[in-house]
C-alpha positions in Angstrom: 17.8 -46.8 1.6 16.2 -50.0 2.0 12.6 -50.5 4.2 12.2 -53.6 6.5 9.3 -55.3 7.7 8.9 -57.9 10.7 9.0 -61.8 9.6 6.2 -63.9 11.5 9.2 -65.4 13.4 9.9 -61.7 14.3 6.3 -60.8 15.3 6.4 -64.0 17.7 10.0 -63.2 18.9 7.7 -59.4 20.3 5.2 -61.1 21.6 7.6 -63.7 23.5 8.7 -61.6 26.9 11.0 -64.1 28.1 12.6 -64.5 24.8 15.6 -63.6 26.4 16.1 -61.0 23.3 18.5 -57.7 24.1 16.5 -54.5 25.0 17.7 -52.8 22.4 17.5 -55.4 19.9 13.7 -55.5 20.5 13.0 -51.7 20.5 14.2 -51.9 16.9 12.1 -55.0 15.8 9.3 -52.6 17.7 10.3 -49.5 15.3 10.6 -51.7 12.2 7.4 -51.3 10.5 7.2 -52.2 6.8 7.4 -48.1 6.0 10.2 -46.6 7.7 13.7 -46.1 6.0 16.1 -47.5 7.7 17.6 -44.2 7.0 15.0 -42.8 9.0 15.2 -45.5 11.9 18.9 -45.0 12.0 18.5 -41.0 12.5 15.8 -41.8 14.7 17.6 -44.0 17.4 20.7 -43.3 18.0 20.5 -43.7 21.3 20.2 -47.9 20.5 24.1 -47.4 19.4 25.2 -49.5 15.7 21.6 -49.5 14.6 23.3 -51.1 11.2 24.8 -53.7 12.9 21.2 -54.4 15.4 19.3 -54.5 11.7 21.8 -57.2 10.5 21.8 -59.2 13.9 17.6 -59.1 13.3 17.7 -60.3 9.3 20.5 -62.7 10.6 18.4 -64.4 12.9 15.3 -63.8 10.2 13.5 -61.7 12.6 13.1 -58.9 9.7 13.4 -59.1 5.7 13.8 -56.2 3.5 10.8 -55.0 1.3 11.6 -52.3 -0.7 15.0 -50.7 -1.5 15.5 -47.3 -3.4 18.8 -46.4 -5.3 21.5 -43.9 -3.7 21.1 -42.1 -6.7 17.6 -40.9 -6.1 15.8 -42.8 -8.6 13.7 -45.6 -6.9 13.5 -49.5 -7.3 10.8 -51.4 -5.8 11.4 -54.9 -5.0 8.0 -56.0 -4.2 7.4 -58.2 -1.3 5.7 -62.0 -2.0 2.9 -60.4 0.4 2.3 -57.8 -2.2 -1.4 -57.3 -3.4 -2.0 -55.7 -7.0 -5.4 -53.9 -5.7 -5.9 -52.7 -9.2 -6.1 -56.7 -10.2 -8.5 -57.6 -7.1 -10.8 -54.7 -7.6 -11.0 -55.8 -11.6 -10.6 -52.0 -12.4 -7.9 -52.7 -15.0 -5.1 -50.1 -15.2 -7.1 -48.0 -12.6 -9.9 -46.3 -15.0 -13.1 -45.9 -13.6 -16.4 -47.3 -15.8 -14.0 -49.4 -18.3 -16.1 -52.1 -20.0 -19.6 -50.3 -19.2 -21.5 -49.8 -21.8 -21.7 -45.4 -22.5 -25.8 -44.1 -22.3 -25.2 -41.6 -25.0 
């Protein structure tokens, strides 16, 4: 299953009342969060109808992109987002191990 996450145009698109944007078109874009699978989203509201075919209408109109996608076959492949962050690179902790390049008191 893939994960989505709200373009800017999307986040103005919520914030626009009189964007003339179907009710259940915007619920989605609400729901669509950068974490949720659309897996998840489409168990989750049903009651929207084609929640597919509402997720394609919103990426149409570039109101949501896809982030991440995982494999059907249960092995996972992340397609990192240009928003990405490598907090291991901004924190200059390289490879994640604490006190590397200190100097040892012993």
């Amino acid at each position: 299953m893939s994960v989505f996450a709200k373009t800017p145009k999307g986040l103005d698109a919520l914030k626009d009342m009189n964007s003339g944007m179907p009710r259940r078109m915007r619920t989605l874009l609400w729901c669509i969060n950068g974490q949720t699978s659309t897996g998840t989203l489409i168990r989750s509201l049903t009651s929207l109808g084609d929640v597919k075919e509402l997720m394609r209408t919103l990426m149409a109109e570039g109101l949501i992109e896809r982030i991440y996608k995982t494999e059907s076959h249960g092995s996972s492949v992340s397609q990192p987002s240009t928003q990405t962050t490598d907090l291991k690179a901004s924190s200059g902790q390289a490879m994640g191990v604490p006190g590397q390049g200190q100097a040892s008191a012993h």
